[in-house]
C-alpha positions as CSV (number, residue, x, y, z in Angstrom):
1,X,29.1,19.2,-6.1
2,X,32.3,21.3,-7.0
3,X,30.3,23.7,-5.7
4,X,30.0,22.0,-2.4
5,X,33.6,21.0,-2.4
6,X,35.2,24.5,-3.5
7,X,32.9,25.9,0.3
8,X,34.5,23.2,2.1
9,X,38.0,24.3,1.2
10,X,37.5,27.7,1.5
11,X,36.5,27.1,5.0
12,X,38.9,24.5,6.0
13,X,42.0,26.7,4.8
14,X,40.7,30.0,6.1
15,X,40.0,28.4,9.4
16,X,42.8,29.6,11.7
17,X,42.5,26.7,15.2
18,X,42.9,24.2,12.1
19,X,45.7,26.0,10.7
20,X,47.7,26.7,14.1
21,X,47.4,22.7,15.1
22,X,49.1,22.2,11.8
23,X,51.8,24.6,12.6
24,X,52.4,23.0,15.6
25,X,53.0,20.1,14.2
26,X,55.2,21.6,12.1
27,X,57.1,24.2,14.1
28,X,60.2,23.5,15.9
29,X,59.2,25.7,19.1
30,X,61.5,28.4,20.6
31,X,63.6,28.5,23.5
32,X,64.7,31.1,25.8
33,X,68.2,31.8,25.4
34,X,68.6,31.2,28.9
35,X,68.2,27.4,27.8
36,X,71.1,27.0,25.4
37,X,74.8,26.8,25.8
38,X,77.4,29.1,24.3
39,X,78.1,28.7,20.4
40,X,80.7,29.6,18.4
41,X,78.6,30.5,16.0
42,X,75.1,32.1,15.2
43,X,74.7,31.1,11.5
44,X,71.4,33.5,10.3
45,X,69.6,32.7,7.3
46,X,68.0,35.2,5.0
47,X,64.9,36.1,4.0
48,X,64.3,38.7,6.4
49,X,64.4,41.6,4.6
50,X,63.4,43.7,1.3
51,X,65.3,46.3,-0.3
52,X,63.8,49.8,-0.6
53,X,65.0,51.0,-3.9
54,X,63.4,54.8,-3.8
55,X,65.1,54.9,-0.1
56,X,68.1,52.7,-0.6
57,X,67.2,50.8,2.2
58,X,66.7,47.6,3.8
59,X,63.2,47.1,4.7
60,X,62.4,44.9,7.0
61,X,59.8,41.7,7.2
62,X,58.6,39.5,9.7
63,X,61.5,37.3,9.5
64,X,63.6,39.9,10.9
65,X,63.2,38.6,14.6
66,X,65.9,36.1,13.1
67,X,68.5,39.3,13.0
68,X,67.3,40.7,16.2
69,X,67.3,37.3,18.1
70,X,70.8,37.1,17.0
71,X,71.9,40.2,18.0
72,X,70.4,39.3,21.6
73,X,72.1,36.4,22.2
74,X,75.6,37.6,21.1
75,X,75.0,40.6,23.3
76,X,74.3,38.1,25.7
77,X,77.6,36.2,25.0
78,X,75.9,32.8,23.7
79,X,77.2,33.1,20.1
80,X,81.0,34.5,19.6
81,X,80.1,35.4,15.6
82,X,77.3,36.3,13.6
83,X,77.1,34.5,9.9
84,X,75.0,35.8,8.0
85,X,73.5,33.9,5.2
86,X,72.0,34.6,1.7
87,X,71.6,36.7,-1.4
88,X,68.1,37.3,-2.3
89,X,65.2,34.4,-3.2
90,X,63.9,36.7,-6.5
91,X,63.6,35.5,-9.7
92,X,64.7,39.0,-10.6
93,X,66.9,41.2,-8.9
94,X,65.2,43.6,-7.2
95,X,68.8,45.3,-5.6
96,X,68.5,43.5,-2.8
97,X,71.9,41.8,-1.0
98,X,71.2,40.5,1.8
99,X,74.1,39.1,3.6
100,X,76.2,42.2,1.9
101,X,74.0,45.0,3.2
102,X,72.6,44.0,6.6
103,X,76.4,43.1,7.3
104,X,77.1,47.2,6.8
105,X,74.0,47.6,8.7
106,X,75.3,46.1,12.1
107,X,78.6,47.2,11.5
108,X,77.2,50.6,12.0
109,X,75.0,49.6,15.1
110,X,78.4,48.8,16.5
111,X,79.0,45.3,16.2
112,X,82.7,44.7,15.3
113,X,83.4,43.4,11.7
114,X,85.3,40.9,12.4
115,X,82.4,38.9,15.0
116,X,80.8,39.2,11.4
117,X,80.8,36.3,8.6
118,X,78.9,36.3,5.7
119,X,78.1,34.0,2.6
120,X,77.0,35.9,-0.2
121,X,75.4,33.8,-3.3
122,X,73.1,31.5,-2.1
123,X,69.3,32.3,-3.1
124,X,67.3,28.7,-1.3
125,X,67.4,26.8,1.8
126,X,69.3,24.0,0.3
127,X,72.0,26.6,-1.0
128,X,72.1,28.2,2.4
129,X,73.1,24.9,3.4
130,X,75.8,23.5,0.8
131,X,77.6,27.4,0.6
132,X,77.4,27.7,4.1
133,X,79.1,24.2,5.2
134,X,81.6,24.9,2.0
135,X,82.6,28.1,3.7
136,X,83.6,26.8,7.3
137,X,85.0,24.1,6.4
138,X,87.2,25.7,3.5
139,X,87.8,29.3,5.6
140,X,86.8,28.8,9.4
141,X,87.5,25.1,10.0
142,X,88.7,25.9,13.8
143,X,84.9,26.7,14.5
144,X,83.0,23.8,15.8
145,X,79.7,24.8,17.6
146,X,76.9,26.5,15.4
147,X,73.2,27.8,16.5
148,X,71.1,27.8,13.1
149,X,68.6,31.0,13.8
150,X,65.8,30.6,11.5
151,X,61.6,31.4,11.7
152,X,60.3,28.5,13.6
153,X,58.2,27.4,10.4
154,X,61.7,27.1,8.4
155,X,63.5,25.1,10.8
156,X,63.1,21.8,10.5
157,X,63.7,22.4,6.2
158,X,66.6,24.4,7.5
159,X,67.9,22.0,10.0
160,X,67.7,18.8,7.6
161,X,69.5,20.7,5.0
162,X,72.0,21.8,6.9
163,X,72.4,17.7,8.0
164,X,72.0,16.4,4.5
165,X,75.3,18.2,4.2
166,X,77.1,16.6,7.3
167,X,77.3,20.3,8.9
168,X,75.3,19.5,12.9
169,X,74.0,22.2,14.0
170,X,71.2,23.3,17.2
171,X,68.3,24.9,16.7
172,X,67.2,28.3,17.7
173,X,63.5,29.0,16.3
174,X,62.4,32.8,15.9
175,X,59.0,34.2,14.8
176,X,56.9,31.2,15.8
177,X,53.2,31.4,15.0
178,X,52.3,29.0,18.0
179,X,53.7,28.4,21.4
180,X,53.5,25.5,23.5
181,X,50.6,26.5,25.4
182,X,47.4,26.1,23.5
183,X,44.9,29.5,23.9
184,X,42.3,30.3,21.0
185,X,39.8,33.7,20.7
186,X,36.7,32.0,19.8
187,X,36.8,34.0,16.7
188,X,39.9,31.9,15.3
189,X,37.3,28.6,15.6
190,X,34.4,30.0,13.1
191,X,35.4,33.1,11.3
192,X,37.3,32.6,7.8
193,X,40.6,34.4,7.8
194,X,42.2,35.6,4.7
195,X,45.5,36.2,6.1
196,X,45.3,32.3,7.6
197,X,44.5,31.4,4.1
198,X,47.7,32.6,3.0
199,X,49.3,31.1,6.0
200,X,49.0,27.8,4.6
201,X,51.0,28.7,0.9
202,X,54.0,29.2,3.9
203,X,53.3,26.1,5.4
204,X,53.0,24.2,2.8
205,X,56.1,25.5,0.8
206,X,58.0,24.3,3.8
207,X,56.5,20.3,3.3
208,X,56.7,20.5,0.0
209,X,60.9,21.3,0.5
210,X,61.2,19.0,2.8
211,X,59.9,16.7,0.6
212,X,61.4,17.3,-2.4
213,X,64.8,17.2,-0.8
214,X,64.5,14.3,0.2
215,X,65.1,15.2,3.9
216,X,62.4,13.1,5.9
């Protein structure tokens, strides 16, 4: 029988049509920036990056379409600043900085230092949230509108925290793993997935902080 059950598992959280309807339950879907207003603000939280030690380097990770969304859409004139926000979520420091060193990175892509903010110590969502309303409020109270650019599976955590600390902010979703138009390979219906089994640690990290923030 545990048998039985341990197969049925398996299968259920390798199979990637059950995993995507669960994400889109989940997922706050994306927008074109077409769609959205101007913002003072494009407040970016971390988690985007790894630091390359042997290189001293930033290395990039799939949550870096946050960074490059927001560097669209101030291009485009919907956000007058970038924030950028967070440390690093290790245990142990590993060198990286976030907010500090992808900060000098944009600086030298040519974005002026002064359209850039960042907040420097915060290592969780719920941190992201309490340092980063702290810091407008204490140093840029004049600043009223704010787009929170986060990965699609973060944002509804991201958003509530954000609320839970009386700081309103609009949703902009990056990375997103499913659209609003539904379209499967048969593949994703009958053949286990390893990388969709790992999916689900992501998805459910995100419940699980919801949760335990007491956000819903």
């Amino acid at each position: 029988m545990a048998k039985v059950s341990s197969i049925v598992i398996i299968l259920f959280f390798s199979n990637t049509f059950i995993y995507k309807e669960a994400l889109r339950l989940w997922e706050i879907p994306a927008v074109n920036k077409t769609e959205i207003n101007h913002h003072d603000v494009g407040i970016v939280l971390g988690g985007m990056f790894e630091y390359d030690n042997d290189a001293n380097r930033l290395s990039i990770r799939r949550g870096g379409d946050r960074i490059w969304q927001a560097i669209d859409l101030y291009k485009a004139k919907k956000i007058s600043k970038i924030c950028i926000v967070g440390k690093h979520g290790n245990v142990i420091d590993r060198g990286l900085k976030e907010a500090e060193q992808l900060k000098v990175q944009l600086v030298e892509w040519g974005i002026p230092e002064i359209d850039i903010i960042t907040e420097t110590e915060s290592r969780n969502t719920n941190e992201n949230a309490k340092f980063t309303a702290a810091l407008f409020q204490q140093s840029y109270p004049h600043f009223d509108s704010f787009l929170l650019i986060t990965s699609a599976r973060h944002m509804k955590r991201a958003k509530a925290s954000f609320e839970n600390y009386e700081f309103e902010v609009t949703p902009f979703s990056t990375d997103q793993y499913v659209g609003k138009e539904r379209f499967y390979h048969w593949d994703e219906f009958i053949i286990p997935s390893a990388d969709t089994f790992n999916g689900w640690f992501g998805l459910i990290k995100e419940v699980v902080g919801y949760v335990g923030y007491g956000l819903f």
